[in-house]
N, C-alpha and C positions, 0 to 999 in steps of 0.2 A: 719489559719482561717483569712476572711479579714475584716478589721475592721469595725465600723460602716459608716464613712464616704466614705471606698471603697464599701462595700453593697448598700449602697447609689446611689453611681454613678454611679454601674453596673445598676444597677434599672432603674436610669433615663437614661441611655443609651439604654437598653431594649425597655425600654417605648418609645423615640426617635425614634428608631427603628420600631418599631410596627407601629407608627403613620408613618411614611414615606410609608412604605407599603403599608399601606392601602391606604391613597394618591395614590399612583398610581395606586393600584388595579381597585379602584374611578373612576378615571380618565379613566384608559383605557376601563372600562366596561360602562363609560357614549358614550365612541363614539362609543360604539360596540352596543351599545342598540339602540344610538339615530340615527344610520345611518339603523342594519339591522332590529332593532327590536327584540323582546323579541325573540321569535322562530326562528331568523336569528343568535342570537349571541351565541357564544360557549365558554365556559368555558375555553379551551384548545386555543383558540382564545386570550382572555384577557387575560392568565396568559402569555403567549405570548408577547404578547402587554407589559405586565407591566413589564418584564423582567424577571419573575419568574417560577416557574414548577407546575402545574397544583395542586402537591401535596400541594407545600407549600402557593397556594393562598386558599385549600381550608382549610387550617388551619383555614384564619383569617373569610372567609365563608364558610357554610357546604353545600351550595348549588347554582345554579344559580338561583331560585326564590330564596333566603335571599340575595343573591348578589343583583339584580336585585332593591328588598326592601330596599336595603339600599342604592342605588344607589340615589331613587326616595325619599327617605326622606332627604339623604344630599341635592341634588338640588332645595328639600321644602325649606329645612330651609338655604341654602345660598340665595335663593332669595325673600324670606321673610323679611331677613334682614334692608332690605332699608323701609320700613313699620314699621318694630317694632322701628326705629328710630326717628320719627315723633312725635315732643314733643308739648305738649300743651302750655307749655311756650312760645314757640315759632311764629314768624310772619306766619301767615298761609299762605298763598300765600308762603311767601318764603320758608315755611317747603315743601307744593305742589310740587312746582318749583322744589326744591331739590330731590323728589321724585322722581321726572320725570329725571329728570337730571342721577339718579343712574341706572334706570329701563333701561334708552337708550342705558346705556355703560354698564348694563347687557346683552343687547341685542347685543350687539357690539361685545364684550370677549367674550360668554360661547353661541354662540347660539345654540351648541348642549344640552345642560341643559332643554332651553326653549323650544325645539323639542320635546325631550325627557318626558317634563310633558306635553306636548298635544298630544301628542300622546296617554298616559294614559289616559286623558281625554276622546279622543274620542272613548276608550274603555271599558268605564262607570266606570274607577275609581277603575277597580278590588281589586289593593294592597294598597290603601291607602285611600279608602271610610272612614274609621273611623278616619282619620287623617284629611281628607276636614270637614266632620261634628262635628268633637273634638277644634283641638287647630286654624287649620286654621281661623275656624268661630269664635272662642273667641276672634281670636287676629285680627279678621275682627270687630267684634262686639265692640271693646276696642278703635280703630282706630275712626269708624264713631261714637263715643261718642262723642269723640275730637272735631271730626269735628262739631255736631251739637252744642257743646259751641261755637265753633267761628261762627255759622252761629247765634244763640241766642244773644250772644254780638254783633252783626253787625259787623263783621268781613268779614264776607262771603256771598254771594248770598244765597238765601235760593236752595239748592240742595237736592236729595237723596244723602246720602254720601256709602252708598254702591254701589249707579250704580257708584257713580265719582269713585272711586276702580274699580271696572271693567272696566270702561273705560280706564284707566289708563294700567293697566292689558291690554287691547287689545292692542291699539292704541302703546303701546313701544312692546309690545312684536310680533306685525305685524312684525315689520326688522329681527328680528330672525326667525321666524315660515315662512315667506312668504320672505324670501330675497331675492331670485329667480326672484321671480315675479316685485320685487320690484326696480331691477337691469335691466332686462328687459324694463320696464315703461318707465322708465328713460334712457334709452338705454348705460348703462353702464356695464361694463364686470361683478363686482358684487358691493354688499353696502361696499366703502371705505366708509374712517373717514369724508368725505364730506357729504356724504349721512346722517349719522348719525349725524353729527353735523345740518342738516338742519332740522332733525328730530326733535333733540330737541328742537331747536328755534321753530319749526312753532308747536308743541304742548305746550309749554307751552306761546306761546302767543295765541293761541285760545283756551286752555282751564283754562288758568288764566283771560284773559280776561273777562269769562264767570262767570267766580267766584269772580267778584271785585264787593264791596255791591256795587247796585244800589244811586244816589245821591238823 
């Protein structure tokens, strides 16, 4: 029998285990999605991709909608991230700034993520409606509280702080969703770290700008 401390380890090696998996299950069904699309990607496809047998991905999912679901709540909540970090304590502007800063070089790394949830979007939300109008919106709702403290202490221009989120939300996540287009413009083969590095600069000096109180 193996003792507690080998039980242990097996355990967390298990566990280890598990989560790598699924990591890459993640992973390879976010570019299977975000390139063919829900009804383009195939089970047999990503288990593929992830280096696994079709059997044993569907262990850790019982189907391509719960795959699919989970796809789109990981990519919620990894790029939510940079939001729920935005502290009150904080220089507003420079919390902004920061904001902007993280959303840009989200868009940079992971643009199939940011595809992939507009793409949802433009199909009214089907798998994760109660998640936009559940925790999205609290943790939107939680945000622009914030913000209208600093806009109350004269901190900030007086704004809507829900459209400054949305705006934010477009304006970084255009280099992902539109990068084509955006390489194009610019007559470059696509958005290097150039592109993105101008991105950031010329958004957060015109939408800080806009948010420094009035003298």
């Amino acid at each position: 029998m193996a003792s507690v401390s080998e039980a242990a380890g097996n355990s967390r090696r298990r566990t280890r285990i598990q989560a790598e998996n699924e990591g890459r299950i993640l992973a390879a069904a976010l570019e299977a999605f975000s390139t063919l699309g829900f009804r383009g990607a195939t089970i047999d496809a990503i288990a593929e991709a992830a280096g696994m047998s079709k059997t044993n991905l569907l262990y850790y999912f019982r189907s391509k909608d719960a795959l699919y679901r989970a796809v789109l709540s990981h990519t919620l909540d990894v790029w939510l991230e940079p939001l729920r970090n935005m502290k009150a304590e904080g220089d507003p502007l420079q919390e902004i700034a920061s904001y902007i800063r993280r959303k840009v070089e989200m868009s940079r790394k992971d643009p199939a993520a940011s595809r992939l949830f507009a793409n949802e979007m433009l199909q009214g939300a089907p798998q994760i409606q109660s998640v936009l109008a559940g925790s999205l919106r609290n943790l939107v709702a939680e945000k622009s509280a914030i913000i209208r403290g600093w806009i109350a202490a004269g901190k900030l221009a007086p704004v809507d702080p829900e459209h400054l989120i949305f705006a934010i939300w477009a304006t970084t996540q255009h280099y992902a969703d539109f990068g084509v287009q955006v390489a194009a413009v610019l007559g470059r083969e696509e958005c290097d770290p150039q592109t993105f590095r101008e991105a950031e600069d010329n958004l957060i000096r015109l939408l800080l700008d806009g948010l420094k109180p009035h003298a």
